[in-house]
mmCIF file of the N, C-alpha and C atoms, coordinates in Angstrom:
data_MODEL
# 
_entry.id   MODEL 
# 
loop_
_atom_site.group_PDB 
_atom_site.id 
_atom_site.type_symbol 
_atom_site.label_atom_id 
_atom_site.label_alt_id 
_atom_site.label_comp_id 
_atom_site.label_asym_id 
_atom_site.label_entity_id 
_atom_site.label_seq_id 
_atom_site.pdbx_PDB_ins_code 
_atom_site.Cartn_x 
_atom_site.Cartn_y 
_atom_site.Cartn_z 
_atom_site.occupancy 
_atom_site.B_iso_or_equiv 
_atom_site.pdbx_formal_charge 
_atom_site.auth_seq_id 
_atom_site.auth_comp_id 
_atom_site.auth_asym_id 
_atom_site.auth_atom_id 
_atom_site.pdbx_PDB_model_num 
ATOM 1   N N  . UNK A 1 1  ? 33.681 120.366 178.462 1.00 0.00 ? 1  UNK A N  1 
ATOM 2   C CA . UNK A 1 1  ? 34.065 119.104 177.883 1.00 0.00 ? 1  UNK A CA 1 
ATOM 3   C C  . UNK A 1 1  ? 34.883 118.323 178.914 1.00 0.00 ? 1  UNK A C  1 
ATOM 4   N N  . UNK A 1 2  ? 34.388 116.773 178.603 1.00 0.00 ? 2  UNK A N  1 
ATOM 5   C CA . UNK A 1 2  ? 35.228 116.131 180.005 1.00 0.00 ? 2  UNK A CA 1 
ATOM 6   C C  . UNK A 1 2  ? 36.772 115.787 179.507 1.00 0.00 ? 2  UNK A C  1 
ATOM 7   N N  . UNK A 1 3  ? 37.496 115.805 180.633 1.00 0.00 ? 3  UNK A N  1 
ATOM 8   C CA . UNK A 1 3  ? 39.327 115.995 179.989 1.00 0.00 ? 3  UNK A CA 1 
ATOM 9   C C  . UNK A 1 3  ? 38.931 114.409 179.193 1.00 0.00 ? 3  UNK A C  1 
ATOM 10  N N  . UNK A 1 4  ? 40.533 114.766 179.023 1.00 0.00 ? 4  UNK A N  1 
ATOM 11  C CA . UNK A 1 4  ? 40.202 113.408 178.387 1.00 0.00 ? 4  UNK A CA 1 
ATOM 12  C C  . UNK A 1 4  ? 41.384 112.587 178.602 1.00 0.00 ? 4  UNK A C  1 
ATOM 13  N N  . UNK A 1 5  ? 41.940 111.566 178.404 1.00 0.00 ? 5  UNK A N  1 
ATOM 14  C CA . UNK A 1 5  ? 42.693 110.619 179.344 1.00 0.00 ? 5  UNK A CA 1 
ATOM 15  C C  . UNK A 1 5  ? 44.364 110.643 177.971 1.00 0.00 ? 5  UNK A C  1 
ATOM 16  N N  . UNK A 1 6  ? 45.253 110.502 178.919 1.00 0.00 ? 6  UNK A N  1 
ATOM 17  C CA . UNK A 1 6  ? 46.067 110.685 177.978 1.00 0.00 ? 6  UNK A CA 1 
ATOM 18  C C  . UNK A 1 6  ? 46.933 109.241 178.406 1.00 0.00 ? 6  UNK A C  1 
ATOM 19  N N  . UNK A 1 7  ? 47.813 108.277 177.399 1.00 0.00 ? 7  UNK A N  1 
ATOM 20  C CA . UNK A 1 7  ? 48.373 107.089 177.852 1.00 0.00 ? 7  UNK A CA 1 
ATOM 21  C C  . UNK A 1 7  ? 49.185 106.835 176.237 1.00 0.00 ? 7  UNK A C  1 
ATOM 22  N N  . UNK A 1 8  ? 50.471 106.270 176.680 1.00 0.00 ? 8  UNK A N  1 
ATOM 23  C CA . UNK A 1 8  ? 51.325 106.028 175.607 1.00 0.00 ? 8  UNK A CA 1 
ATOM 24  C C  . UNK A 1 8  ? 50.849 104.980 174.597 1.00 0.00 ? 8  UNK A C  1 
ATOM 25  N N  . UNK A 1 9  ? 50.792 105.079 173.624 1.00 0.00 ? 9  UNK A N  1 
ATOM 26  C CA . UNK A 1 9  ? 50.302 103.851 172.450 1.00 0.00 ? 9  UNK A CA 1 
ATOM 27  C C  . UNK A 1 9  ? 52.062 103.661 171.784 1.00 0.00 ? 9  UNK A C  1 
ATOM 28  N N  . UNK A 1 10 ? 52.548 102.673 171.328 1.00 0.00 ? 10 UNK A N  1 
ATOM 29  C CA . UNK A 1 10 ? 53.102 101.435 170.505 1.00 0.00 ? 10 UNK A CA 1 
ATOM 30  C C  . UNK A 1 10 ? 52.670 101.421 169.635 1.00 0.00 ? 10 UNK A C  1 
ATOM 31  N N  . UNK A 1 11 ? 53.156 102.051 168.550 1.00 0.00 ? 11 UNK A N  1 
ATOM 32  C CA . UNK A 1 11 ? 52.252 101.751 166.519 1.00 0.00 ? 11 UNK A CA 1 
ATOM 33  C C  . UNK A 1 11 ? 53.421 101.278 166.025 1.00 0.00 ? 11 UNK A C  1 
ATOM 34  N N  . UNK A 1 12 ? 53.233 100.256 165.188 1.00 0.00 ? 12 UNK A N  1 
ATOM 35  C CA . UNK A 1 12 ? 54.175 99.932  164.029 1.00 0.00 ? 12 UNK A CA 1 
ATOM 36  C C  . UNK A 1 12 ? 54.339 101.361 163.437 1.00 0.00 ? 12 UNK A C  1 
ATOM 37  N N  . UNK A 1 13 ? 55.550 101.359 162.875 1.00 0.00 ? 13 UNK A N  1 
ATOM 38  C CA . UNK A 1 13 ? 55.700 102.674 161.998 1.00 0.00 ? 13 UNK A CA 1 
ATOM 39  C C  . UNK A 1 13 ? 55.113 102.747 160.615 1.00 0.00 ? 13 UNK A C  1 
ATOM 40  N N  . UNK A 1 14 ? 54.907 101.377 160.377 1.00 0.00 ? 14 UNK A N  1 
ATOM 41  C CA . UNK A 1 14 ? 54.222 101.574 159.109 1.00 0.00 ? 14 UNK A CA 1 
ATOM 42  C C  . UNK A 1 14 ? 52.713 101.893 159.112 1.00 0.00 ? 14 UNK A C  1 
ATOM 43  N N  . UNK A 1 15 ? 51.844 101.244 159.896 1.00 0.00 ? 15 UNK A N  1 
ATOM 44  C CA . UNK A 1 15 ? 50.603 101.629 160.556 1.00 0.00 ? 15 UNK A CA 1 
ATOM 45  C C  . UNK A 1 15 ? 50.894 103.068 160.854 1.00 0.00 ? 15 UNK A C  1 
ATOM 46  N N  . UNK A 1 16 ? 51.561 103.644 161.426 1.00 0.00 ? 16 UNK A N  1 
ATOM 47  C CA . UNK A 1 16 ? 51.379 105.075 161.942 1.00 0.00 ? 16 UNK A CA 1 
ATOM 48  C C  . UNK A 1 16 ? 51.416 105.906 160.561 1.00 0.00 ? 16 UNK A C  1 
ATOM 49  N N  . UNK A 1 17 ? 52.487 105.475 159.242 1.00 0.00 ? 17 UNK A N  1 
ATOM 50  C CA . UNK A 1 17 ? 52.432 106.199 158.645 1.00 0.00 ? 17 UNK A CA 1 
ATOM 51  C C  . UNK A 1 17 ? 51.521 106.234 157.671 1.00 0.00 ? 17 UNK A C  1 
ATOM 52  N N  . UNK A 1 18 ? 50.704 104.966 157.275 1.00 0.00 ? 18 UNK A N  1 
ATOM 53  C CA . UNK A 1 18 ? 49.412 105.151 156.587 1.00 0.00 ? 18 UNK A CA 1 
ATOM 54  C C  . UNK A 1 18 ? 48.723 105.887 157.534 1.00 0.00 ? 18 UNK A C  1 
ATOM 55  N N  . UNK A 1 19 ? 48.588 105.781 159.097 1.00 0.00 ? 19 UNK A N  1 
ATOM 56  C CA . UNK A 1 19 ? 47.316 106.932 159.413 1.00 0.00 ? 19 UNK A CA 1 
ATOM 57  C C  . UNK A 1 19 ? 47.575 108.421 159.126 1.00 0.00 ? 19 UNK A C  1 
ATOM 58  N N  . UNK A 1 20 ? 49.060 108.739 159.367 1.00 0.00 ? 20 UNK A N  1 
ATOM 59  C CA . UNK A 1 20 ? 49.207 110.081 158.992 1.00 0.00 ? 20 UNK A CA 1 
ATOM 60  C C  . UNK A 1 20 ? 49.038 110.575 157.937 1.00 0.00 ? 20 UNK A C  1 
ATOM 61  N N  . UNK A 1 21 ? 49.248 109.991 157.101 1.00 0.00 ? 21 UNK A N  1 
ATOM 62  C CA . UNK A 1 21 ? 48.721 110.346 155.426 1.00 0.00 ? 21 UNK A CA 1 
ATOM 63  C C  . UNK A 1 21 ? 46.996 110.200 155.242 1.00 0.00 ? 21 UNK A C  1 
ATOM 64  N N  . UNK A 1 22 ? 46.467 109.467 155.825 1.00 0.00 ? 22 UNK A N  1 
ATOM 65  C CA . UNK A 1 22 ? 44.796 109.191 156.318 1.00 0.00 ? 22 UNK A CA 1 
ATOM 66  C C  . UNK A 1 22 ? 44.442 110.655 157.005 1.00 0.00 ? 22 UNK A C  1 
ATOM 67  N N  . UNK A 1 23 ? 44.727 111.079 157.937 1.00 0.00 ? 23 UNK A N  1 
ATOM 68  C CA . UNK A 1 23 ? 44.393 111.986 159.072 1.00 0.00 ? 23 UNK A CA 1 
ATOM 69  C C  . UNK A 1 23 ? 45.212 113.146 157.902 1.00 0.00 ? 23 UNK A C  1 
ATOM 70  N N  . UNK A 1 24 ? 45.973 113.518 157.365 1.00 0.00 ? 24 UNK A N  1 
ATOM 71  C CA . UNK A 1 24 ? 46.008 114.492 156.438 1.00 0.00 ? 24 UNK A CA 1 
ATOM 72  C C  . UNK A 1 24 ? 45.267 115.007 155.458 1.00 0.00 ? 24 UNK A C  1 
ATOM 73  N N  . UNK A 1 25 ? 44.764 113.628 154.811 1.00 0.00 ? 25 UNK A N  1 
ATOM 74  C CA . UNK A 1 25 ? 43.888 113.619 154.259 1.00 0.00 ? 25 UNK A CA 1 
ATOM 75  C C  . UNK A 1 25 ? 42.212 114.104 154.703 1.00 0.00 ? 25 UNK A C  1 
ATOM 76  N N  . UNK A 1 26 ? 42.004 113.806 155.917 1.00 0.00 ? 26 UNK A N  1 
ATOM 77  C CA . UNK A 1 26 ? 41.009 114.207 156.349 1.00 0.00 ? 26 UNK A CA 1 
ATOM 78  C C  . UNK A 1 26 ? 41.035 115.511 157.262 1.00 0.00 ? 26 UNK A C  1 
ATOM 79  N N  . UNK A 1 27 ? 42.030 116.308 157.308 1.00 0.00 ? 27 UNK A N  1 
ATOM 80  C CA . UNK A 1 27 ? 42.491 117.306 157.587 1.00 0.00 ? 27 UNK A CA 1 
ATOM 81  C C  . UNK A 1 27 ? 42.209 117.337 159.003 1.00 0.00 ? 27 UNK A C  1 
ATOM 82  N N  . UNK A 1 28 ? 42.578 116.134 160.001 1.00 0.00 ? 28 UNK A N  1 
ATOM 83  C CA . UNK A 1 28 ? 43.058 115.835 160.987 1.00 0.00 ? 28 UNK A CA 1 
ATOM 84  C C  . UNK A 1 28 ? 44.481 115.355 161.992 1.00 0.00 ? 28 UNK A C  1 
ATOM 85  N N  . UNK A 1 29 ? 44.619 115.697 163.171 1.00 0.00 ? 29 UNK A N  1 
ATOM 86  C CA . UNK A 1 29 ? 45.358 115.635 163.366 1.00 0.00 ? 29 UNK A CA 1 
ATOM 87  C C  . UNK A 1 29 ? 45.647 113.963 163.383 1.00 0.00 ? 29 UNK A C  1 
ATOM 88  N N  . UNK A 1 30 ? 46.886 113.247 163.541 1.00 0.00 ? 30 UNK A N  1 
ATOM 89  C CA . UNK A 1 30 ? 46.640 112.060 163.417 1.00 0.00 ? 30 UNK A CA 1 
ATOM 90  C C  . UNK A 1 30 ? 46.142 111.379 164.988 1.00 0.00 ? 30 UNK A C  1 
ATOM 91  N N  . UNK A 1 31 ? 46.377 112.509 166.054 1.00 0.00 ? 31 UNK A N  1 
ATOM 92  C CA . UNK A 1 31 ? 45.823 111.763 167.257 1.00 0.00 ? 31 UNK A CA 1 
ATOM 93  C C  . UNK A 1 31 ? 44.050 111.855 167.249 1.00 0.00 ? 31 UNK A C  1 
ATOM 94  N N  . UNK A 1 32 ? 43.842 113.166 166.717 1.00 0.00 ? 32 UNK A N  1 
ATOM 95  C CA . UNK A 1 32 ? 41.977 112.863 166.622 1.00 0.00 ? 32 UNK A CA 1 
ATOM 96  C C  . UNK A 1 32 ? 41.499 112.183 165.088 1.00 0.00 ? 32 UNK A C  1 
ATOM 97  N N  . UNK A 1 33 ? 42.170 111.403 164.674 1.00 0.00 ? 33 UNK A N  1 
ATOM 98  C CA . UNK A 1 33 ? 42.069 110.402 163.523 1.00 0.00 ? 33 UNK A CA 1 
ATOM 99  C C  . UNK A 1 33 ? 41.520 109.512 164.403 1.00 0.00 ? 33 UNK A C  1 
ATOM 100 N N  . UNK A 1 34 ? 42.591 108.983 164.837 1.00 0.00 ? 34 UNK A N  1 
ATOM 101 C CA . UNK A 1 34 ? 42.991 107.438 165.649 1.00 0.00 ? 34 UNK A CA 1 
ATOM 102 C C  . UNK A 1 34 ? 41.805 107.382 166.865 1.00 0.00 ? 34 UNK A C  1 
ATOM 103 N N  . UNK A 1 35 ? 41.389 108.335 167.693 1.00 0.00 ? 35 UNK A N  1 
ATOM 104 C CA . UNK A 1 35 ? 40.207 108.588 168.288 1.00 0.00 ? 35 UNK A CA 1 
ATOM 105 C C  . UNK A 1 35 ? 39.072 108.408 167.503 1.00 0.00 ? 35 UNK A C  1 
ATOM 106 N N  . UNK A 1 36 ? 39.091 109.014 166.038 1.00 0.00 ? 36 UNK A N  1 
ATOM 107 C CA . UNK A 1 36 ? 37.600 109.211 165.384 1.00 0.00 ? 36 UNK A CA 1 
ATOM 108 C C  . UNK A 1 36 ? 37.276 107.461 165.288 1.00 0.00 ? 36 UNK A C  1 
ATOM 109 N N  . UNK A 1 37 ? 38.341 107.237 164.584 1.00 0.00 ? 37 UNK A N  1 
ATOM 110 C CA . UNK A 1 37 ? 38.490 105.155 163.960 1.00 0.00 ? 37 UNK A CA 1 
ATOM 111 C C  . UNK A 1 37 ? 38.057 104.245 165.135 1.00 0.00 ? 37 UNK A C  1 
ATOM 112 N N  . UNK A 1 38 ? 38.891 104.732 166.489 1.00 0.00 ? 38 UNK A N  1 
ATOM 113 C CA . UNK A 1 38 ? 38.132 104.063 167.485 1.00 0.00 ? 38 UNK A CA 1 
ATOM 114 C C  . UNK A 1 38 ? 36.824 104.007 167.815 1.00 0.00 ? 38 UNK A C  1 
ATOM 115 N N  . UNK A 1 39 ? 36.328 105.252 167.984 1.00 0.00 ? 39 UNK A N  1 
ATOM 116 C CA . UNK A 1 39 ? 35.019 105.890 168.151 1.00 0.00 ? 39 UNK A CA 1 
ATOM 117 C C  . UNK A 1 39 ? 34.120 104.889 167.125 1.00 0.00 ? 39 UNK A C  1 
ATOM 118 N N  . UNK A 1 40 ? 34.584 105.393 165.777 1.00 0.00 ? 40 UNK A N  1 
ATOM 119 C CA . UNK A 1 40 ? 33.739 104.914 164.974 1.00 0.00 ? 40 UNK A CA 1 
ATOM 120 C C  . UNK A 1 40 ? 33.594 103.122 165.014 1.00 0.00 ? 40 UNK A C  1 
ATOM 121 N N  . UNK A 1 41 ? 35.053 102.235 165.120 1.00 0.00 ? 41 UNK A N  1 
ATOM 122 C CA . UNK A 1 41 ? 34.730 100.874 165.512 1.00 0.00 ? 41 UNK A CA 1 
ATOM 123 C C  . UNK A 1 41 ? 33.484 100.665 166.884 1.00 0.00 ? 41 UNK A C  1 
ATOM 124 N N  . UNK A 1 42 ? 34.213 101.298 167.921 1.00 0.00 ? 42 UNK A N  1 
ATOM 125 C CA . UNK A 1 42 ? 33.219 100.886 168.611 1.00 0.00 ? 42 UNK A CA 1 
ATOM 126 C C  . UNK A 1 42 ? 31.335 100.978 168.648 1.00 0.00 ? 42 UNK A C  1 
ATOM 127 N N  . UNK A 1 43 ? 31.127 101.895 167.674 1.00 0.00 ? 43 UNK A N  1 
ATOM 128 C CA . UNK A 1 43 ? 29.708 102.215 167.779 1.00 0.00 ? 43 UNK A CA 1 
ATOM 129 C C  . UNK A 1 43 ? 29.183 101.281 166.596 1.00 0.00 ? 43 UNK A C  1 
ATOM 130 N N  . UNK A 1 44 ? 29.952 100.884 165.766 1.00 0.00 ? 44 UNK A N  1 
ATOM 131 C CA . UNK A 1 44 ? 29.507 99.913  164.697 1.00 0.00 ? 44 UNK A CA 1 
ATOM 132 C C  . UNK A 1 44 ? 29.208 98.419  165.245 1.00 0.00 ? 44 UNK A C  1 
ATOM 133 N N  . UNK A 1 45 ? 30.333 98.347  166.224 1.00 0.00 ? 45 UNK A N  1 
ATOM 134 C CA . UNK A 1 45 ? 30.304 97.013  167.448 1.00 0.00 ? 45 UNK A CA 1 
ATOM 135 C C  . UNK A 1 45 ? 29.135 96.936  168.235 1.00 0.00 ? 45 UNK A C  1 
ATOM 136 N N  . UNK A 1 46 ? 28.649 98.604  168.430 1.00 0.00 ? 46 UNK A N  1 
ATOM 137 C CA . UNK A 1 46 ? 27.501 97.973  169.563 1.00 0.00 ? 46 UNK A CA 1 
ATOM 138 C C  . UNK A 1 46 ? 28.048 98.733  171.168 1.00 0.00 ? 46 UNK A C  1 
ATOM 139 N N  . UNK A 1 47 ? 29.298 98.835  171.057 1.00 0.00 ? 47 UNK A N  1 
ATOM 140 C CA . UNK A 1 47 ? 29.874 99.150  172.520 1.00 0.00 ? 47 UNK A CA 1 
ATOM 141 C C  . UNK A 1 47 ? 29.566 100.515 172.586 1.00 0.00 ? 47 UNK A C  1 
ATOM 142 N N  . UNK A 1 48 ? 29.617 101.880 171.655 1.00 0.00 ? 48 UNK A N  1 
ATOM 143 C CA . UNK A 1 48 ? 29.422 102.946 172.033 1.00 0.00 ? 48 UNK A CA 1 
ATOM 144 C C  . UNK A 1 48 ? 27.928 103.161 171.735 1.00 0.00 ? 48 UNK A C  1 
ATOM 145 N N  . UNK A 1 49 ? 27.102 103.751 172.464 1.00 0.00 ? 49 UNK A N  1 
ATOM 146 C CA . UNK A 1 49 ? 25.858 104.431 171.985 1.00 0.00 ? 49 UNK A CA 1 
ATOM 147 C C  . UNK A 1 49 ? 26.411 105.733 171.532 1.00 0.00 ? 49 UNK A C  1 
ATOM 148 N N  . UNK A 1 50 ? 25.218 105.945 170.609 1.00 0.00 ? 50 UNK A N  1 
ATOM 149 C CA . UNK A 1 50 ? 25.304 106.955 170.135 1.00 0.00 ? 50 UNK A CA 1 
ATOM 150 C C  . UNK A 1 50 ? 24.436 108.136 170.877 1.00 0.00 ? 50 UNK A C  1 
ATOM 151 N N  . UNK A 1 51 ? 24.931 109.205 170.654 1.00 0.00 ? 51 UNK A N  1 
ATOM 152 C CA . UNK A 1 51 ? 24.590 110.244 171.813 1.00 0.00 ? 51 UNK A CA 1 
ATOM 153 C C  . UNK A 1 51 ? 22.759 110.594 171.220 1.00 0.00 ? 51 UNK A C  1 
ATOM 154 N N  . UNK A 1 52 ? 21.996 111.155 171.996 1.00 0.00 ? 52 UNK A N  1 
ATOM 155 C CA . UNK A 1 52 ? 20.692 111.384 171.462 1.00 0.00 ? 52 UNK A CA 1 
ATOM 156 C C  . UNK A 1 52 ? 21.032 112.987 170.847 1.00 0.00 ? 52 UNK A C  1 
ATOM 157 N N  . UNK A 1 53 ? 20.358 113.319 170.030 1.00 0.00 ? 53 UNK A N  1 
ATOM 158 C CA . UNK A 1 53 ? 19.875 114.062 169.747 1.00 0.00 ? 53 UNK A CA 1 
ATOM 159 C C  . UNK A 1 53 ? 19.397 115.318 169.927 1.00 0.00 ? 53 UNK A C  1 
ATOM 160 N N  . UNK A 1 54 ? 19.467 116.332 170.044 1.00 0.00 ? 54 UNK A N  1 
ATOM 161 C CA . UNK A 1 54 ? 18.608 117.471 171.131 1.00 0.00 ? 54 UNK A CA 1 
ATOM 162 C C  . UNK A 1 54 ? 17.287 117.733 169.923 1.00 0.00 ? 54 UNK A C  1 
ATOM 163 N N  . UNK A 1 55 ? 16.107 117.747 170.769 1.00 0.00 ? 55 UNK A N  1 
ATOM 164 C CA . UNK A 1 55 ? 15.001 118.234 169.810 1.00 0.00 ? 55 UNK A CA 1 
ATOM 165 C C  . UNK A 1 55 ? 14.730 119.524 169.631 1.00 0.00 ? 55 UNK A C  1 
# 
């Protein structure tokens, strides 16, 4: 797996604390929450492809 990049984020505390209760809920941590939400905006945008498939 390729590393992966690490860099300080700035959250309102109130934003942080709806994700943590979100990412609990989804029995994630709240940093691979905040990754999944990105992930998931961007591929709805168009910017991420989605990976193929193996047949």
């Amino acid at each position: 797996m390729a590393k992966k990049k690490n860099f300080p984020l700035r959250i309102d505390p109130e934003l942080y604390a709806v994700i943590e209760r979100w990412a609990q809920e989804e029995f994630r941590s709240v940093n691979s929450h905040i990754e999944f939400l990105l992930r998931d905006a961007a591929r709805r945008e168009g910017r991420l492809k989605k990976k193929k498939e193996k047949e």
